[in-house]
C-alpha positions in Angstrom: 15.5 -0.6 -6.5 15.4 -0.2 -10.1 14.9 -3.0 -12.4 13.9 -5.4 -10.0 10.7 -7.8 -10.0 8.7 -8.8 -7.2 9.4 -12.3 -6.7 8.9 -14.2 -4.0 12.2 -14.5 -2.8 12.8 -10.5 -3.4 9.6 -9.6 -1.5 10.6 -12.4 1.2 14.0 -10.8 1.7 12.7 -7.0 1.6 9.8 -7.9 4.1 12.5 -9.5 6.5 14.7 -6.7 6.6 11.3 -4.5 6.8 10.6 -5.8 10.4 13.9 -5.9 11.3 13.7 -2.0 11.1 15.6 -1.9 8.0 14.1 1.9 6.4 16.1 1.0 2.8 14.0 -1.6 2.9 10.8 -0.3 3.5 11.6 2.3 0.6 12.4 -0.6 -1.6 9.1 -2.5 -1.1 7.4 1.0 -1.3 8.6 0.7 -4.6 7.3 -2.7 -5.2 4.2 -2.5 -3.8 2.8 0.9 -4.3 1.6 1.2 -7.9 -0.7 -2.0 -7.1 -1.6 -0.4 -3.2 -2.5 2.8 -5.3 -4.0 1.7 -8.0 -6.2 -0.2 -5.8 -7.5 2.8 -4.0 -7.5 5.1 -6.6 -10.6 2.9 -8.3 -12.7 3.4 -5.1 -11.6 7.3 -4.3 -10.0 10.7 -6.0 -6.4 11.0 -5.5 -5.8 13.1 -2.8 -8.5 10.4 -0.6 -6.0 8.0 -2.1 -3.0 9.3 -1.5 -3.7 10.2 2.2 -5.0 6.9 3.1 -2.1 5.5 0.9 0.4 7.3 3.7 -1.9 5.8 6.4 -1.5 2.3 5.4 2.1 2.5 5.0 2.4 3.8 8.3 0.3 1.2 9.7 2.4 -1.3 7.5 5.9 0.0 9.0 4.6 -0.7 12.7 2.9 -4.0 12.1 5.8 -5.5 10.1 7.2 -7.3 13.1 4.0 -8.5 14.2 3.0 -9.4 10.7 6.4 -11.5 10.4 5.9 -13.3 13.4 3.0 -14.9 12.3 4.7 -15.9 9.0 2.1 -13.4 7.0 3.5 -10.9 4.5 3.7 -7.3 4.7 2.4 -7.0 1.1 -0.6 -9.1 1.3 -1.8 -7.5 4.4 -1.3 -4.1 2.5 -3.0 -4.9 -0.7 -5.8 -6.8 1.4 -6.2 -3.3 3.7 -6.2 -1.7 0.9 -8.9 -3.8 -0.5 -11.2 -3.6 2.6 -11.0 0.2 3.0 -11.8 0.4 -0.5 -15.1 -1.9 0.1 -16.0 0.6 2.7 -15.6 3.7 0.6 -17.8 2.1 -2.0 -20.8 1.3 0.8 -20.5 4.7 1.9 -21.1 6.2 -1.7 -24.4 5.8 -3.4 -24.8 3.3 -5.9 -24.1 4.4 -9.6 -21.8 7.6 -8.3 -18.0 7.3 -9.6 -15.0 8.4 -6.9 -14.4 12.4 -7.9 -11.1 13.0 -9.2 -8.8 14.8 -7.0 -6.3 17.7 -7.5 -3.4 15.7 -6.8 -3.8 13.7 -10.4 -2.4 9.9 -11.0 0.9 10.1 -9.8 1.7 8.1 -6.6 2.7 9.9 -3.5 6.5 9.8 -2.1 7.8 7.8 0.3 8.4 10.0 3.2 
């Protein structure tokens, strides 16, 4: 889905088709929503940490998107706020004043599988 922005009505659309099943779909908000997912968890943990919890999320995403829809809440938001929380917990786990370790796997995000 090159070129395109993540407005609402995009995202709307996308996350629709998401919980109807739709796997293009899911790709396609993959591409949307990744850098910021990644980003996010990149700040609290090396890359491969990231990367592995990344696949979790989206996982979890993917079988909660119907659910998630039902309730008239968006797949993204619940993804970036998951993100979010499982970053809090990696930070209380770490002692205060250490940085996340930087992993083999470098910056780049991890395919969509």
């Amino acid at each position: 889905m090159d070129g395109v922005s993540m407005d609402a009505t995009t995202l709307d659309d996308l996350e629709r088709r998401v919980a109807g099943g739709d796997r293009e779909a899911f790709a396609d908000l993959y591409d949307l929503i990744a850098p910021r997912v990644y980003g996010a968890l990149t700040r609290a943990m090396d890359a491969d940490r990231a990367a592995a919890l990344m696949h979790s999320l989206l996982v979890e995403a993917w079988q909660r998107a119907p659910r998630l829809r039902s309730r008239g809440a968006s797949i993204a938001a619940w993804l970036l706020a998951e993100a979010r929380r499982r970053c809090d917990a990696v930070r209380a786990e770490r002692p205060s004043g250490v940085a996340p370790a930087t992993g083999a796997g470098g910056s780049a995000l991890p395919a969509v599988a």
